[in-house]
N, C-alpha and C positions, 0 to 999 in steps of 0.2 A: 422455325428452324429445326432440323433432323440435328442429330450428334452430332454426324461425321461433318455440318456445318460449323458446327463452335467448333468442334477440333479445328478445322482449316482457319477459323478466324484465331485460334489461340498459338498456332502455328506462326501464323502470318507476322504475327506481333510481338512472339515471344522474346525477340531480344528487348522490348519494351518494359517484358514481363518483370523478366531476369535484372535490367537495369534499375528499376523500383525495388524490387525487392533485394538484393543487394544493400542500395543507397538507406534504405528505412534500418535493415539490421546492422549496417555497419555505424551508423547516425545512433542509435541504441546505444552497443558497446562503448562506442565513445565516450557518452558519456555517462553509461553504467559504473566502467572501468577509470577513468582520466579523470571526468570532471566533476560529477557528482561526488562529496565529499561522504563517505559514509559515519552512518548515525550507530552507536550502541545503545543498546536499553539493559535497563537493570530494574529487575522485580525483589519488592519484600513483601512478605504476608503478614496480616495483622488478625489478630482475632480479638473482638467486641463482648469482653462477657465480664463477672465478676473473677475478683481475686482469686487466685487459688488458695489460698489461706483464709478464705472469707469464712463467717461460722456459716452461714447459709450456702451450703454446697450444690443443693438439690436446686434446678431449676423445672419451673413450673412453666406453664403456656403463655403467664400472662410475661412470664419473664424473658423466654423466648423475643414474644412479640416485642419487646419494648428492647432488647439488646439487636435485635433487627431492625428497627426502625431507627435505633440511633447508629448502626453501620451510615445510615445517609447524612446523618448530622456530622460523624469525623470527616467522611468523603469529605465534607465541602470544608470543614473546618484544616484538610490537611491543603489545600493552597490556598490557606488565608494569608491573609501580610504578617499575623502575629507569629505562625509556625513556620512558614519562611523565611521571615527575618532570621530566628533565633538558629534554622538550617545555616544561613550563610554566615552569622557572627561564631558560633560554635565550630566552623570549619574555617574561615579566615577565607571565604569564597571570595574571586574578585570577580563577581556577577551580581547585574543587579536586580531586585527583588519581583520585575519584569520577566525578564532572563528566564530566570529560575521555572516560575511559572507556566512557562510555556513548555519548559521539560517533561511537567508533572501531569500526569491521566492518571487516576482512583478510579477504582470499579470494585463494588461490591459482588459477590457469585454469588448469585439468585438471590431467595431468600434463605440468607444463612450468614452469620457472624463475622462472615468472611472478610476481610479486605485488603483487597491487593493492588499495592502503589508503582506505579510505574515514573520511570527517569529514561529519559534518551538525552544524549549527547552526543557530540562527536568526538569526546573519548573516552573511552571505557572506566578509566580510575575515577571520574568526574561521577559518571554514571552511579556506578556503585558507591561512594561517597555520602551522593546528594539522598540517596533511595535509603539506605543506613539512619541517616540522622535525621530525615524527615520523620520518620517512625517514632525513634527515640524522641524527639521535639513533641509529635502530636500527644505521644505517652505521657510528657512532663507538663505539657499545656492543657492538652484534657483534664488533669487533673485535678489544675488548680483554676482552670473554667467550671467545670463539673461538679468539682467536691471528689470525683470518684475513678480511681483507678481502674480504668473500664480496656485499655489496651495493651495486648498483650503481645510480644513477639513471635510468630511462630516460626517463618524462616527468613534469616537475614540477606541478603544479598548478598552476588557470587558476584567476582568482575567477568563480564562478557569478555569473552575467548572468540567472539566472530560478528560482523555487524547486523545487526538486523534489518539495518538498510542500505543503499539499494541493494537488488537481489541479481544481478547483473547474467545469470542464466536464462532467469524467467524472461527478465523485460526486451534480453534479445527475443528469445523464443517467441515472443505475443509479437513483439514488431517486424519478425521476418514473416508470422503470418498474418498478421494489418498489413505490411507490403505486398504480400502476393493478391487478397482480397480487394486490393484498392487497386493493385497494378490491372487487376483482372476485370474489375469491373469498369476504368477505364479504357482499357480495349476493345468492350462493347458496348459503351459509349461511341466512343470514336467511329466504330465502324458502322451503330446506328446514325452518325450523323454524315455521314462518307456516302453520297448518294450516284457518285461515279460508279459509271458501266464499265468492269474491265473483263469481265470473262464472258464466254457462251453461255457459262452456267445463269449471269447476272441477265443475260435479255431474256432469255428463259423463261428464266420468275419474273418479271417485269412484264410480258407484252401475253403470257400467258402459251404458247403456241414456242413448238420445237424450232431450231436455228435448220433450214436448208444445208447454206453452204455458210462458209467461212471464205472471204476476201483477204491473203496474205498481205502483210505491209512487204513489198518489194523497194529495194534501195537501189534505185539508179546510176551507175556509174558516168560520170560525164569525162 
């Protein structure tokens, strides 16, 4: 097929077009906007090292490596049942120790002391609450798991001011163009399966050889 072909076949169709892609981005918004309940998240930093008061101030490689390596040991120890629980009994949470858990993503940056707790909820005071005192709990529970005062607060949690989810710009955005991509390639679809002769141009391409003449449909009056 030339261009000026898909042009005609996108022509032909495009109220098809228009109607798809409408239906897909107003189907979005909907439920960007209405239905989808949005989530906030709340971030704390923790940092994995010795005391600050400790006599030994100076860290060496071997100490490095082993306050990096136990970054992965709090990870997992901060949505254990022991520092969950004590998150919900210390705040009088009416969530249960399930619940909870499913808020909570830990992710260490790279390799580095770093660790930063994340809480989503669908409300913000919840959020930053829960992300607060998981810190504080792992601090108090480390330590008397460990023997050693290894976590330290670096910044506490802010209460979310906007939700993190949904994103209800984006999600129109990407479905009004999955609408026009799907509308579009249904329409050539359809007109691949569409094996009806209706123009000069269609016998054409078909029989190979130029149309003579054309035979008008004449409507007889009786």
């Amino acid at each position: 097929m030339e261009i000026k072909e898909y042009i005609n076949i996108l022509k032909k169709r495009f109220l098809l077009i228009v109607v798809i892609t409408l239906l897909s981005t107003f189907t979005s918004a909907v439920f960007s906007y209405l239905i989808i309940k949005p989530t906030y998240k709340a971030d704390i930093s923790v940092i994995i090292g010795k005391k600050e008061d400790s006599q030994a101030t100076n860290y060496n490689y071997n100490d490095v490596m082993m306050y990096q390596k136990l970054v992965k040991t709090y990870s997992i120890m901060t949505t254990s049942r022991t520092v969950v629980e004590d998150v919900i009994e210390k705040q009088n949470l009416d969530l249960s120790i399930g619940e909870v858990q499913k808020m909570i993503s830990v992710s260490p940056k790279g390799d580095t002391q770093f660790l930063t707790i994340t809480v989503k909820s669908k409300n913000a005071e919840t959020a930053q609450i829960i992300a607060n005192q998981l810190a504080k709990s792992l601090k108090e529970i480390g330590q008397d798991v460990l023997s050693e005062d290894n976590v330290h607060i670096l910044d506490e949690a802010l209460l979310p001011t906007s939700p993190d989810s949904p994103k209800p710009l984006l999600n129109t955005a990407i479905a009004f163009f999955l609408g026009m991509m799907v509308s579009i390639g249904l329409v050539f679809l359809l007109e691949y399966l569409d094996n009806t002769v209706k123009t000069q141009e269609d016998i054409e391409r078909l029989i190979g050889v130029p149309v003579i003449g054309i035979i008008p449909l004449v409507q007889v009056e009786e």
